[in-house]
N, CA and C of each residue as an Amber inpcrd file, in Angstrom:
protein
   252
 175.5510000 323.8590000 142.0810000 175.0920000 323.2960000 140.8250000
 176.2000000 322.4130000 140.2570000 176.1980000 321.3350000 139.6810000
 176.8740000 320.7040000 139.1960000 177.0650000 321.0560000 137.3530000
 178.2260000 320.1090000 137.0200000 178.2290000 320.4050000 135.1740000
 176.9980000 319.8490000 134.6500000 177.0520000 318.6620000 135.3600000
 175.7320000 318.2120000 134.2660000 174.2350000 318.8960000 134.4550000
 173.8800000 319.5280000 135.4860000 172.9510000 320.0890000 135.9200000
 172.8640000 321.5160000 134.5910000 174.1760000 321.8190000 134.8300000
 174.1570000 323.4600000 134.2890000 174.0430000 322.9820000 132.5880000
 174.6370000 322.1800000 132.0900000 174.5900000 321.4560000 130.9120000
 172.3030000 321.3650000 130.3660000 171.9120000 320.6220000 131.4490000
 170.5540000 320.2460000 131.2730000 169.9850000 321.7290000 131.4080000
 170.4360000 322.9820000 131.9780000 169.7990000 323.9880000 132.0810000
 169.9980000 324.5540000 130.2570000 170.9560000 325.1980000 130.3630000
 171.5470000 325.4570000 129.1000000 170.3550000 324.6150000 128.0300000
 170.7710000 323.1660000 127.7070000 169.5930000 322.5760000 126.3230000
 168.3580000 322.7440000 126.6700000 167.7610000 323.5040000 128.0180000
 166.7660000 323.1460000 127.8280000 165.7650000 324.7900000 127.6630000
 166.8840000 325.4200000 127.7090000 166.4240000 327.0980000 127.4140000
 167.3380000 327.1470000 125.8510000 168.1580000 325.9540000 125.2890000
 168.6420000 326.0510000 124.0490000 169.4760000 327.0710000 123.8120000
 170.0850000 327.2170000 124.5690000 171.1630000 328.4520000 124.7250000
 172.7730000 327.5650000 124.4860000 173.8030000 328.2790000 124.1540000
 174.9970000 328.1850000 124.4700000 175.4450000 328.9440000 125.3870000
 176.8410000 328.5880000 125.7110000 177.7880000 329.4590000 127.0460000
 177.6600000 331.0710000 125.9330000 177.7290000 331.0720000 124.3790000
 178.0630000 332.4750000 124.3340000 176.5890000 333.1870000 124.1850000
 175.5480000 332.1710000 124.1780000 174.4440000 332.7110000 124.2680000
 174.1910000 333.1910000 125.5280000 174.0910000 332.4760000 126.5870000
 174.2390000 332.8620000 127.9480000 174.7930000 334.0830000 128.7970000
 176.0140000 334.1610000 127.9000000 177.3070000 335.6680000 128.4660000
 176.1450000 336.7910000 127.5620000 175.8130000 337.2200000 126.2750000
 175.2180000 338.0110000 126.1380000 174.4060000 338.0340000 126.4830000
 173.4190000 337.5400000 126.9620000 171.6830000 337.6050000 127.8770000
 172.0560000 338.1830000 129.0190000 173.0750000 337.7480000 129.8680000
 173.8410000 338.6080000 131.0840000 174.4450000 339.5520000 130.5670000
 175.1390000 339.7590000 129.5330000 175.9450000 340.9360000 129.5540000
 177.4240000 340.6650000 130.1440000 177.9220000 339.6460000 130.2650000
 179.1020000 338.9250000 130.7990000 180.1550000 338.5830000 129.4590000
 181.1350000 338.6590000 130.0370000 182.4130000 338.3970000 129.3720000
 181.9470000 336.2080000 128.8320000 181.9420000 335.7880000 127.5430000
 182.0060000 335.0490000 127.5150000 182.8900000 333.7750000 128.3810000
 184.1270000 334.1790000 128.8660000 184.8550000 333.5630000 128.9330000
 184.6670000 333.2100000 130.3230000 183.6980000 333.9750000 131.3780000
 183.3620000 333.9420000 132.1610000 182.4820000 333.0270000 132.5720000
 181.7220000 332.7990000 131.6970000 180.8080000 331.7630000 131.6770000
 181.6400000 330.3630000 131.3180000 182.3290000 330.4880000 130.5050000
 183.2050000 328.9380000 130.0730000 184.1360000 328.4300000 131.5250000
 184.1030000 329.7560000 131.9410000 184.9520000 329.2510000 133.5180000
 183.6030000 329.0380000 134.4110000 182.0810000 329.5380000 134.6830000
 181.1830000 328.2250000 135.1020000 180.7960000 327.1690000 134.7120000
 180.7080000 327.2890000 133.5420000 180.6360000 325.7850000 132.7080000
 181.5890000 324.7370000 133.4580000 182.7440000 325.4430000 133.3540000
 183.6240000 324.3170000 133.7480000 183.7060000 323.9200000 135.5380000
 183.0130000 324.9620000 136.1560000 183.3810000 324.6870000 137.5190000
 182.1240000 325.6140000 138.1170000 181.1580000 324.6350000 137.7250000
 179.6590000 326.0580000 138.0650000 179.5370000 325.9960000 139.3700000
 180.0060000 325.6940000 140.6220000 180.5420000 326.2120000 142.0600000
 180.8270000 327.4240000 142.0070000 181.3280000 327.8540000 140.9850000
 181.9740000 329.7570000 141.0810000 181.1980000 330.6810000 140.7640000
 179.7740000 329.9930000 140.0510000 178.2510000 330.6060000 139.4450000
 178.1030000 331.3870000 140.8180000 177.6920000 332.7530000 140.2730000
 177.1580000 333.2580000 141.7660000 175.5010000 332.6420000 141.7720000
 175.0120000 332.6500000 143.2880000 173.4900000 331.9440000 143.2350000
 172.6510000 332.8400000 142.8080000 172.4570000 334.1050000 142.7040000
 171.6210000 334.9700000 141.7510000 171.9090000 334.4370000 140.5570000
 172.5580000 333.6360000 139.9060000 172.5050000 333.7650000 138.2350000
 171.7150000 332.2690000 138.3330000 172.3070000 331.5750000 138.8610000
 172.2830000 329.4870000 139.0300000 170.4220000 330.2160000 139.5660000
 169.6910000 330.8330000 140.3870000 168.5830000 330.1000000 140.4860000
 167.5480000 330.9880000 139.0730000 168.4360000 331.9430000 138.9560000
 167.6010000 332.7750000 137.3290000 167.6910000 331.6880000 136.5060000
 168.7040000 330.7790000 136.1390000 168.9740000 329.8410000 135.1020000
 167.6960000 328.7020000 135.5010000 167.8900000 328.4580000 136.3500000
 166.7400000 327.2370000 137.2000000 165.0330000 327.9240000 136.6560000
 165.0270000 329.2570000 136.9670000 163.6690000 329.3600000 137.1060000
 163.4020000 329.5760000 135.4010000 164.5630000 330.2850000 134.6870000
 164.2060000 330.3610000 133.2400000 164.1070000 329.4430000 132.4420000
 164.9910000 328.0850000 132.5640000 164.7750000 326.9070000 132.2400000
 163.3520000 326.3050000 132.7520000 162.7540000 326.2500000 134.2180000
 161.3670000 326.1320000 134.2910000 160.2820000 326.9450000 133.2940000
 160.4200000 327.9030000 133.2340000 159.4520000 329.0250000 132.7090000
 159.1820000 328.4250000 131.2090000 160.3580000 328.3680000 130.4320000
 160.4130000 327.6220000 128.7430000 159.8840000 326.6550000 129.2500000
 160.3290000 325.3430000 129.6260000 159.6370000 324.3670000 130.0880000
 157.7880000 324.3310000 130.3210000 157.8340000 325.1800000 130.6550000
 156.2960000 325.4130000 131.6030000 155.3360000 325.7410000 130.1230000
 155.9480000 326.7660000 129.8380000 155.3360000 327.6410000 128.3910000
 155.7350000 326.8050000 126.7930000 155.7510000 325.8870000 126.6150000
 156.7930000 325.4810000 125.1610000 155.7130000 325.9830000 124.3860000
 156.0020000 326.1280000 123.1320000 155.9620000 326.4940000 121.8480000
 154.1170000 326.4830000 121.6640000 153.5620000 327.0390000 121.0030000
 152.0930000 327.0110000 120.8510000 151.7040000 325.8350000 119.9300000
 151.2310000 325.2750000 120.4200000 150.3550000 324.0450000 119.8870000
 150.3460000 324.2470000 118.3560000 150.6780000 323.5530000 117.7790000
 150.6840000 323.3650000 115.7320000 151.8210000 324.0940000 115.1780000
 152.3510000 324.8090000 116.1300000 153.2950000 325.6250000 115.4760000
 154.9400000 325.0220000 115.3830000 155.4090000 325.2560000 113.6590000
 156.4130000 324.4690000 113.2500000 157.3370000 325.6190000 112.9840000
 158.8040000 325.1230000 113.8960000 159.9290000 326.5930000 113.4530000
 160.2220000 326.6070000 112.0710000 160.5530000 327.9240000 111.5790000
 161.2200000 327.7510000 110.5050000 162.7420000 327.7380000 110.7570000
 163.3830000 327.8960000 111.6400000 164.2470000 328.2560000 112.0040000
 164.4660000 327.3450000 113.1030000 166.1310000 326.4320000 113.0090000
 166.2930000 326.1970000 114.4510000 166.9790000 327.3530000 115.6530000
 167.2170000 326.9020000 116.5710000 167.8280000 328.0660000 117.5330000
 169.2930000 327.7350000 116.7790000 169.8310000 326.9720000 116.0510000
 171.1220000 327.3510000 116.0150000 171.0370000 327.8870000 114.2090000
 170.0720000 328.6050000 113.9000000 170.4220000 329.5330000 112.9680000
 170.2900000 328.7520000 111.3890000 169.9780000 327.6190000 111.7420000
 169.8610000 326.6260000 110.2870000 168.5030000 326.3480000 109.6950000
 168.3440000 326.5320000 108.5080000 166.9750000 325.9960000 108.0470000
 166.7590000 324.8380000 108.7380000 165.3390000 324.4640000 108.7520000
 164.7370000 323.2180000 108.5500000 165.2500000 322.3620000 107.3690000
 164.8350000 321.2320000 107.2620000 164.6820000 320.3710000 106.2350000
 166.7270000 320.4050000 105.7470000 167.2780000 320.0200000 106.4210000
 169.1460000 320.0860000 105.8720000 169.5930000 321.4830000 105.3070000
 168.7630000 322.5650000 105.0140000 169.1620000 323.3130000 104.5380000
 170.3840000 324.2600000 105.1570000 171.3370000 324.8690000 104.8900000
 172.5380000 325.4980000 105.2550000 171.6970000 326.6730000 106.0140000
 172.4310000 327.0040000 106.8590000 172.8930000 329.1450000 107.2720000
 172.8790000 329.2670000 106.0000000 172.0860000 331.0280000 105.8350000
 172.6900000 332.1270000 105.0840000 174.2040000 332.6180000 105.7840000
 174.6900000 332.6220000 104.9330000 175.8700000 333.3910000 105.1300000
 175.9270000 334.7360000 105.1750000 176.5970000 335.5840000 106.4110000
 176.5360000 336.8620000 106.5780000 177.3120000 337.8240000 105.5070000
């Protein structure tokens, strides 16, 4: 797999690298070292990423339906995060 490949997987399941390490259960930092050199990805994870990125792809969002929420935790419409 290449960076930019693993890059297009990642936006397109809308995940980050630390989103990614917790869905596996992996040391974040582990993942920032495939990010950077996804040759070291073992191929059980690279074709789960492939087929889960297909699957979202395949399935998107139900017809009319508007998030309230983006995936990175921010209102719609400019509005801020709640703060924890």
């Amino acid at each position: 797999m290449t960076q930019d490949r693993f890059e297009e997987l990642l936006g397109a399941l809308h995940w980050g690298e630390r989103t990614l390490a917790v869905v596996l259960g992996e040391h974040w930092t582990t993942v920032r070292r495939w990010r950077a050199d996804p040759t070291r990805m073992p191929d059980n994870v690279e074709r789960w990423l492939e087929h889960a990125a297909k699957s979202l792809l395949a399935h998107p969002l139900p017809k009319g339906w508007t998030p309230q929420v983006s995936y990175e935790g921010r209102k719609r419409h400019g509005q801020a995060a709640e703060e924890d």
